[in-house]
KOLTORZA-958031 format. One record per atom (N, C-alpha, C): residue number from 1; residue in one letter; atom name; x, y, z. Coordinates in steps of 0.001 Angstrom, whole numbers, plus 500000, padded with zeros to 6 digits. Atoms other than C-alpha are relative to their C-alpha. Example, Ala and Ser with C-alpha at 12.3 -4.5 7.8 and 13.67 -1.06 7.14 Angstrom:
REM residues 2
kedren,marza,nuvo,c1,c2,c3
1,A,N,500890,498810,500000
1,A,CA,512300,495500,507800
1,A,C,500900,501200,500000
2,S,N,499180,498810,499940
2,S,CA,513670,498940,507140
2,S,C,499230,501090,500730
END
This chain:
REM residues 77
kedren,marza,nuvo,c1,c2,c3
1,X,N,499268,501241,499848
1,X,CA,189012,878711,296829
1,X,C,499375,498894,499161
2,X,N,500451,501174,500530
2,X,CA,186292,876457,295225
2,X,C,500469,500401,498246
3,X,N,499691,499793,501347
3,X,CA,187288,878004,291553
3,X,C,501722,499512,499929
4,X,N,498374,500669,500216
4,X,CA,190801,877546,292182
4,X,C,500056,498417,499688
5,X,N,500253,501381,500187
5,X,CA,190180,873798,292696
5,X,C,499649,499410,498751
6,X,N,500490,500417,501462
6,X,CA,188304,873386,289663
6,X,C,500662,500445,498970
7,X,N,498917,499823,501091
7,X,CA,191053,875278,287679
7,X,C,500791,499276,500035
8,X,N,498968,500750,499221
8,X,CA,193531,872853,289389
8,X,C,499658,498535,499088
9,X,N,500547,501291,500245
9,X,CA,191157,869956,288285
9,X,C,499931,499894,498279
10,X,N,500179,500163,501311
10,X,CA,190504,871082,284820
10,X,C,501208,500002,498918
11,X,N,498938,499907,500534
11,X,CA,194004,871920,284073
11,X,C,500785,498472,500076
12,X,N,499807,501706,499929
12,X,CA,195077,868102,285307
12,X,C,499681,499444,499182
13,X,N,500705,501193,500787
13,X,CA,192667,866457,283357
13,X,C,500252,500558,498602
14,X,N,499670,499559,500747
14,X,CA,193549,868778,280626
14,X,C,501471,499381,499334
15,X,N,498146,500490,499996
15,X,CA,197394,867686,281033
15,X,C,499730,498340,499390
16,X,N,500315,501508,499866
16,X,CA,196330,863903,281423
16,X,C,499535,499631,498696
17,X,N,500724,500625,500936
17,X,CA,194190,863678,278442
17,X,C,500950,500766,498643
18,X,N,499199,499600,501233
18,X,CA,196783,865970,276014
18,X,C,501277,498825,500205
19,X,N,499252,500859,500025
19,X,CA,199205,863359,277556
19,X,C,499680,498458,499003
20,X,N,500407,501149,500365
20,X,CA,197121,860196,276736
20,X,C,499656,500483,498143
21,X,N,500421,499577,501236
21,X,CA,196363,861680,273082
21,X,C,501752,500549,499293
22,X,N,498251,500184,500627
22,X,CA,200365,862261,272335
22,X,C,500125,498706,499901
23,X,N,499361,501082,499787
23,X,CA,201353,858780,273196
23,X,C,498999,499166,499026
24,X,N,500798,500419,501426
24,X,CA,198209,857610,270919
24,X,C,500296,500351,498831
25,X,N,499404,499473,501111
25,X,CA,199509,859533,268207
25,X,C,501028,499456,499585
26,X,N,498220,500609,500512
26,X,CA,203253,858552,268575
26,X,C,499791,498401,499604
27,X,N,500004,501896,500150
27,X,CA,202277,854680,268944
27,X,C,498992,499492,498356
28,X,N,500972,500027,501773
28,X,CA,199536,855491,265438
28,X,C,501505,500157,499140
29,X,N,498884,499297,500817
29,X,CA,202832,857295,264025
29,X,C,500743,498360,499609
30,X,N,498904,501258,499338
30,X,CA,205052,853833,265144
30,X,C,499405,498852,498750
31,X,N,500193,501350,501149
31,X,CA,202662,851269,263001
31,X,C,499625,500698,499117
32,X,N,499790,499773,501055
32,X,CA,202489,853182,260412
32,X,C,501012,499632,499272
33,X,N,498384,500609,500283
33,X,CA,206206,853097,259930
33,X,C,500188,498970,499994
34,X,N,499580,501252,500337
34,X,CA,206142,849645,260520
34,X,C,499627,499282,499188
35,X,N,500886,500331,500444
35,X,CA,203386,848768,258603
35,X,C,500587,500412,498068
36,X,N,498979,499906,500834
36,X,CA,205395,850563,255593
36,X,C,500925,499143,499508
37,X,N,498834,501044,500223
37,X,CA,208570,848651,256131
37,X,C,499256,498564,499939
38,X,N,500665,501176,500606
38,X,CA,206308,845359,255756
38,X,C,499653,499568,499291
39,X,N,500902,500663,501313
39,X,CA,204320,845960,253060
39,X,C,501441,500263,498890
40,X,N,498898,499952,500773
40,X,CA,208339,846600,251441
40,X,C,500090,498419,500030
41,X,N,499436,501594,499562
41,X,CA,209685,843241,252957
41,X,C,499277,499065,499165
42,X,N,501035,501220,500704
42,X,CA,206527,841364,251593
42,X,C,499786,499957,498682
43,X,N,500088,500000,501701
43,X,CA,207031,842481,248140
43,X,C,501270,499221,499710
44,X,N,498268,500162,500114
44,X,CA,210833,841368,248234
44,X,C,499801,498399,500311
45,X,N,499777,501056,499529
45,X,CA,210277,838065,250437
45,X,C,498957,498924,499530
46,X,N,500977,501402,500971
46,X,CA,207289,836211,248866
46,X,C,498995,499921,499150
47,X,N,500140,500699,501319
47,X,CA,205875,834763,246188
47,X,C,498547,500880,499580
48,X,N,501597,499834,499778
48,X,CA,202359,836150,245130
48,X,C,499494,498832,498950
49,X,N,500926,501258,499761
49,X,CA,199531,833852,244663
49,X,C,499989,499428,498441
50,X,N,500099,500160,501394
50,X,CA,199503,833992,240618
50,X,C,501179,499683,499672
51,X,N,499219,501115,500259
51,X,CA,202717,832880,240496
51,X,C,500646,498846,500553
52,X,N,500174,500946,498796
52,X,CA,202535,830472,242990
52,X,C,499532,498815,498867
53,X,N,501676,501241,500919
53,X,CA,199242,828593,240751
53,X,C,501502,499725,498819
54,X,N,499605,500100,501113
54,X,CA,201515,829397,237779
54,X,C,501386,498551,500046
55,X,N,499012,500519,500116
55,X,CA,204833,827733,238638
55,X,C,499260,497918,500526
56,X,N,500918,502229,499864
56,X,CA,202523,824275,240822
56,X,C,499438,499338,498789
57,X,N,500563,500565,501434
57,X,CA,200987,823830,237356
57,X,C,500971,499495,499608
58,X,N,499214,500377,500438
58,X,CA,204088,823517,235859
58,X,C,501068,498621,500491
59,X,N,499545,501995,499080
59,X,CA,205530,820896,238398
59,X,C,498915,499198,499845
60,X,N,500845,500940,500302
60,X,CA,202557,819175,237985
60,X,C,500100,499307,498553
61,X,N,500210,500573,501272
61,X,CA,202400,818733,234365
61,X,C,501780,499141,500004
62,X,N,498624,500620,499529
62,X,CA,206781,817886,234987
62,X,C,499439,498677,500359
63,X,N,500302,501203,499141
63,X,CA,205310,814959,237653
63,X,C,498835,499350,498707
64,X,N,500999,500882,500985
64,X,CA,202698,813693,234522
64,X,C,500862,499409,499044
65,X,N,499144,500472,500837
65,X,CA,205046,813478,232077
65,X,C,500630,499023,500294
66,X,N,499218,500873,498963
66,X,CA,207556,811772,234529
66,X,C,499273,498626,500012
67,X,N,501253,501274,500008
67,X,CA,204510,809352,235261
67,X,C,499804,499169,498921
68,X,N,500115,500685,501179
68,X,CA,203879,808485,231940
68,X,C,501374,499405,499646
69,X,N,498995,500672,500355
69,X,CA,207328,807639,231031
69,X,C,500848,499098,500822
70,X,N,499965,501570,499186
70,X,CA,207666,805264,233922
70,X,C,498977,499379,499847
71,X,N,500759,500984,500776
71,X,CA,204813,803844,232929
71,X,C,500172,499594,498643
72,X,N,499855,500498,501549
72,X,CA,205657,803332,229494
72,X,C,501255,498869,500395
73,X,N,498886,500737,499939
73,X,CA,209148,801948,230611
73,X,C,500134,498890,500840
74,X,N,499939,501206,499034
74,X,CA,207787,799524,233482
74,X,C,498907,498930,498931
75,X,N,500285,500597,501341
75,X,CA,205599,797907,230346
75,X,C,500629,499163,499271
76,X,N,499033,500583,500829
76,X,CA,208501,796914,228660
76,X,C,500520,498899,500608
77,X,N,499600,501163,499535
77,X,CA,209973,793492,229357
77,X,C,501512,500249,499909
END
């Protein structure tokens, strides 16, 4: 009777822990997949950083120019 028990016990915890080690798997499986479809989205939806610098430069130097030629034109009488 005491072996039975402990087959009883080892087969449980056997069950329990192939259970808890599926559902870890499926939920690893899960952000993967999502983690996929993100790093898609984030190529599609925004900007990266080099042309980010590239294009603020260019409004900047826009806003100097701008500057200067209201200053040249508030000068004038």
């Amino acid at each position: 009777m005491d072996q039975t028990l402990i087959n009883i016990a080892f087969t449980l915890a056997g069950g329990l822990g192939s259970f808890v080690l599926k559902a870890t798997w499926d939920a690893l499986n899960l952000l993967r997949k999502d983690l996929a479809e993100l790093q898609k989205s984030i190529s599609t939806q925004y900007v990266r950083r080099e042309d980010f610098r590239d294009h603020a430069q260019d409004i900047k130097e826009m806003l100097v120019r701008i500057e200067a030629k209201l200053d040249s034109k508030q000068d004038k009488p």
